[in-house]
N, C-alpha and C positions, 0 to 999 in steps of 0.2 A: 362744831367740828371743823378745822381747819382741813381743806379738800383742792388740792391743785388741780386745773384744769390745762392738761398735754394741749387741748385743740390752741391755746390762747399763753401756754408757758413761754415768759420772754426768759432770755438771758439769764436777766439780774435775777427771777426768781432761780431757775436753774441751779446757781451758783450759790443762793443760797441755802440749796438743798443738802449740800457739801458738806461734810466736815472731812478734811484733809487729815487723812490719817497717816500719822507717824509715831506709830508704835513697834518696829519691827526691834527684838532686841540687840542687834548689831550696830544701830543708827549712832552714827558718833555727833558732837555739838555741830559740827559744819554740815552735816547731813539735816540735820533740825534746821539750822539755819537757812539752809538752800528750800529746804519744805515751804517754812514760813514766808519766801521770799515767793515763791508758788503760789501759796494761799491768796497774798496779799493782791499779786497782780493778777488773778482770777476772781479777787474779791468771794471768799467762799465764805459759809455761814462760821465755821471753825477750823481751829489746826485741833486735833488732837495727838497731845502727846503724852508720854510717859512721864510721873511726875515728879522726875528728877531733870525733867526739861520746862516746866513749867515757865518758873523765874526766867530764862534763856528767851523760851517766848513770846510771852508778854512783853518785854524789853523790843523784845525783833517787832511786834506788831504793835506797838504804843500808837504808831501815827495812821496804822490803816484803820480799816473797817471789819478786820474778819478779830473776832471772839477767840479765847483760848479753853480750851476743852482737854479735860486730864481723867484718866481710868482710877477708878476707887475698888481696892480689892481685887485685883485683876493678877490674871485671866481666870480663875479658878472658885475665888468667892468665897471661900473657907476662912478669911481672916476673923477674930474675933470681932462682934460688933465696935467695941470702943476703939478697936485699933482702925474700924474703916472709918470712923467719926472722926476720929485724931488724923490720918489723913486724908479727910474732906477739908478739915480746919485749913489743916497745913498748905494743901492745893489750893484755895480760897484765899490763902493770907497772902502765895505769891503770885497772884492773877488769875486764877483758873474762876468761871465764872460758870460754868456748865461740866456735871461732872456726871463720865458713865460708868454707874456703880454694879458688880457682878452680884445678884443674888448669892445666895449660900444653895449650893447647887444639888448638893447631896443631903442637906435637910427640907428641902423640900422632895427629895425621891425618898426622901425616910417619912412624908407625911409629916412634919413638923411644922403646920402651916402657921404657928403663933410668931414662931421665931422668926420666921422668914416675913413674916409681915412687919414684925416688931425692927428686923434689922435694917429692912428699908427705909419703916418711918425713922431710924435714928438720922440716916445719913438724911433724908430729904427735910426734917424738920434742923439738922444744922444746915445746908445749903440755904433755905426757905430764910431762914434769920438773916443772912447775909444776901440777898436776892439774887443767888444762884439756881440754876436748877440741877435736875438730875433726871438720866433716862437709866433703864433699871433694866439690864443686859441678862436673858435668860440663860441663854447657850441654849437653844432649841433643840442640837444635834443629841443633846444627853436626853429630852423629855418625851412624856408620852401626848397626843392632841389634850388628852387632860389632864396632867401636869402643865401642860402650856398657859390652857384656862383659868386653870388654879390660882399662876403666877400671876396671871392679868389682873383676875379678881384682887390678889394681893396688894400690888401695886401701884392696882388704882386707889385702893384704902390706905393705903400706907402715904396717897401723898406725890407720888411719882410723875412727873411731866411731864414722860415717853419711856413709853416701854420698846424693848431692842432685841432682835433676835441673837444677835451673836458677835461672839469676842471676835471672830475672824481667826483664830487660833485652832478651833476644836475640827473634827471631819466635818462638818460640813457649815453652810452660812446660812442667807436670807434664800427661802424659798416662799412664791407668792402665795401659796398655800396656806404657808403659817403666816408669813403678811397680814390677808385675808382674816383669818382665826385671829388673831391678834386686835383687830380695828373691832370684830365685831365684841369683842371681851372685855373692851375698855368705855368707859366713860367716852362722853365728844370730847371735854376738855382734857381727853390724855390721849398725846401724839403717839405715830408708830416710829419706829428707825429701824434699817433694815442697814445690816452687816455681812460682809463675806458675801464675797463673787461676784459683787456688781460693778464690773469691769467696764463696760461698753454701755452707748448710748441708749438703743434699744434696752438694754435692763432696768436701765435708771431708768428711764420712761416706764416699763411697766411696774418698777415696784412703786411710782408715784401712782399711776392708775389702780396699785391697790390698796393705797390710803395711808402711803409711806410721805410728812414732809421733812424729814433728815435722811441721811443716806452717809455713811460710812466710807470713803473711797481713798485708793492711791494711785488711781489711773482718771484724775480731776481733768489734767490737762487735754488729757483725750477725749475724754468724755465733752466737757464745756466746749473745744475746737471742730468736734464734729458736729456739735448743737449749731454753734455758731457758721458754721460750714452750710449746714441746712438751711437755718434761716437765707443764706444768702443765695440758696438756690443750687449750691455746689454738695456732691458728695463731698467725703475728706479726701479723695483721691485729685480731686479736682475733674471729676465726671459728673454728668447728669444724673441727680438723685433718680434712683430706680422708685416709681411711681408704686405707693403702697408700703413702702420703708420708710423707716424713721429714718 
């Protein structure tokens, strides 16, 4: 099991806990592009975008170091399995190399645990052929702690790389709770990612202390600047960190 350690987190790990999210559906190309341009000089683990931005960013990031990451079946989950295979294909063919795929949300609260297992291993056995991965996005806010379990169990048979609390969409996001629930549901070798509302440094620090290494975010800059702030002995304000704060 991959397990960050806060006392000894540099930087470079930090950032690439990131994946820079730019899914908001208003964002126009120069708004992607400005993202991308963010990513790259924070060096984050991914941009994720919408995947009619895919091609756009892959092109933007050729010469950095940060991964491009694209939603499958989003926000909702309900697409026919073949149509989320066809665009896994599709996201894959124009650079997307990490793809967070939404369960089918409401067949698994109808108890249809075959198909929901079965829909993930499609998209994870076409990403897997092409050495992409996939994290496999519950939406927590709709489930119950055991529907949550259920998914994990699913997930992790199905093949899944990291399982995700949330689109960032639905009422609510990542809470350490189901963090927690999450880590202990899954195999070692399947990551956690925690989504929605982790704003601030202190968050990101605690959803890593509970066994989160991806993290969902669009407030990157703030977050990696106050890290970086710390490390150097300064709050972000430019005062003396208050002793006992992250």
């Amino acid at each position: 099991m991959i397990k960050l350690d806060i006392t000894t987190l540099t930087y470079e790990q930090l950032a690439k806990v990131i994946d820079h999210s730019l899914l908001r559906p208003e964002l126009t190309e120069e708004d992607v592009l400005e993202g991308c341009a963010l990513a790259a000089r924070y060096h984050t683990a991914t941009v994720c975008v919408k995947p009619c931005h895919v091609r756009l960013a892959a092109e933007a990031l050729k010469d950095s170091d940060v991964l491009v990451s694209t939603v499958i079946g989003f926000p909702h989950g309900s697409n026919l399995t073949a149509i989320k295979v066809a665009e896994a294909e599709q996201a894959m063919a124009n650079g997307a190399v990490e793809l967070d795929m939404v369960l089918n949300i409401g067949q698994l609260r109808s108890g249809k645990l075959d198909y929901v297992r079965e829909d993930i291993k499609a998209v994870c056995d076409a990403a897997h052929a092409r050495n992409a991965k996939v994290k496999v996005i519950f939406e927590n806010a709709y489930l119950t702690d055991e529907e949550k379990i259920a998914a994990c169990k699913l997930a992790d048979a199905a093949g899944a790389d990291w399982v995700k609390t949330s689109t960032g969409f639905a009422p609510g996001g990542a809470t350490l709770d189901d963090l927690r629930l999450m880590r202990a549901n899954v195999s070692d070798h399947v990551q956690v990612k925690a989504a929605g509302g982790v704003r601030t440094l202190p968050a990101m620090l605690d959803v890593i202390e509970a066994g989160v290494t991806r993290c969902g975010a669009t407030a990157t800059a703030k977050i990696l600047d106050d890290f970086q702030a710390r490390q150097e002995g300064k709050a972000a304000d430019g005062s003396d960190p208050t002793p006992g704060e992250y």
